[in-house]
C-alpha distance (Angstrom), angle and dihedral (degrees) to the residues before:
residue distance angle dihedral
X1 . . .
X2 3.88 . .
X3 4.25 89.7 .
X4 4.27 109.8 84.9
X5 3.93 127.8 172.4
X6 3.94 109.4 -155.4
X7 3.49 131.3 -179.4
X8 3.96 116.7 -96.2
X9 3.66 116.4 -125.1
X10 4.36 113.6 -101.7
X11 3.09 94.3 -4.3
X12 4.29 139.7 88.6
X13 3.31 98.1 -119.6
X14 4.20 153.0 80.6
X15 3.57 144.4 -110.1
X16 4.05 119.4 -146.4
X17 4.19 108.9 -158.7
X18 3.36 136.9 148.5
X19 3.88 109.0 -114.7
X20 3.92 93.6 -143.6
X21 3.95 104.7 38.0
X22 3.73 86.7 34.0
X23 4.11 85.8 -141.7
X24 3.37 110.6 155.3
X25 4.05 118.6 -143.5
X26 3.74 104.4 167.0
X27 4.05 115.3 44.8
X28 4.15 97.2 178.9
X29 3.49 116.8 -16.6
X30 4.35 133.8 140.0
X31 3.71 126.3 -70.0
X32 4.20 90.7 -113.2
X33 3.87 93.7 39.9
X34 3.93 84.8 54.2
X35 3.72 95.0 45.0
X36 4.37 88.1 52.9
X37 3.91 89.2 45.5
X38 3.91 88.7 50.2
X39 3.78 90.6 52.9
X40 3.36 92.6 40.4
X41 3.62 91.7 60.0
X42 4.02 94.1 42.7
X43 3.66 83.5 59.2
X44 3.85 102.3 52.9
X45 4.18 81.5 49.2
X46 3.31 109.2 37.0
X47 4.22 98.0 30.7
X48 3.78 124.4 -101.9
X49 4.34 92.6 -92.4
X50 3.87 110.6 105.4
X51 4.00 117.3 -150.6
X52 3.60 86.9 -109.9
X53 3.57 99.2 68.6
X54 3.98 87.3 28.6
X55 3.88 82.5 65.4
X56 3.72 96.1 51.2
X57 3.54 89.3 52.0
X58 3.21 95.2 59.8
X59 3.71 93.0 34.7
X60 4.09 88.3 57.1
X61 3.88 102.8 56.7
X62 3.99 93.0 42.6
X63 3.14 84.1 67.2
X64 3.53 106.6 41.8
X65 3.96 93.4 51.4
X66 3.87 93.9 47.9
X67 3.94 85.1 56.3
């Protein structure tokens, strides 16, 4: 995943880059508010779908053809 939150030096809060770009989109923000921006991002990449309804998906017309 190129999108990382680390931990800003002396001080209580986190930085939100991505680790190939090196763009920066959170300066100093919370732990949780930089864990929703991460998955935020993820989901404009990656689509909004999670592998758990990707699975039942799947899961759904096996079993529909096989009938």
């Amino acid at each position: 995943m190129p999108y990382k939150m680390i931990k800003v030096r002396n001080k209580d809060c986190y930085k939100v880059y991505n680790s190939i770009t090196k763009r920066i989109f959170a300066k100093c923000t919370t732990k949780e508010k930089a864990t929703r921006q991460l998955a935020l991002l993820r989901k404009k990449v990656y689509g909004s779908t999670s592998i758990k309804s990707a699975t039942k998906k799947t899961i759904k017309k096996s079993t529909k053809n096989n009938v």
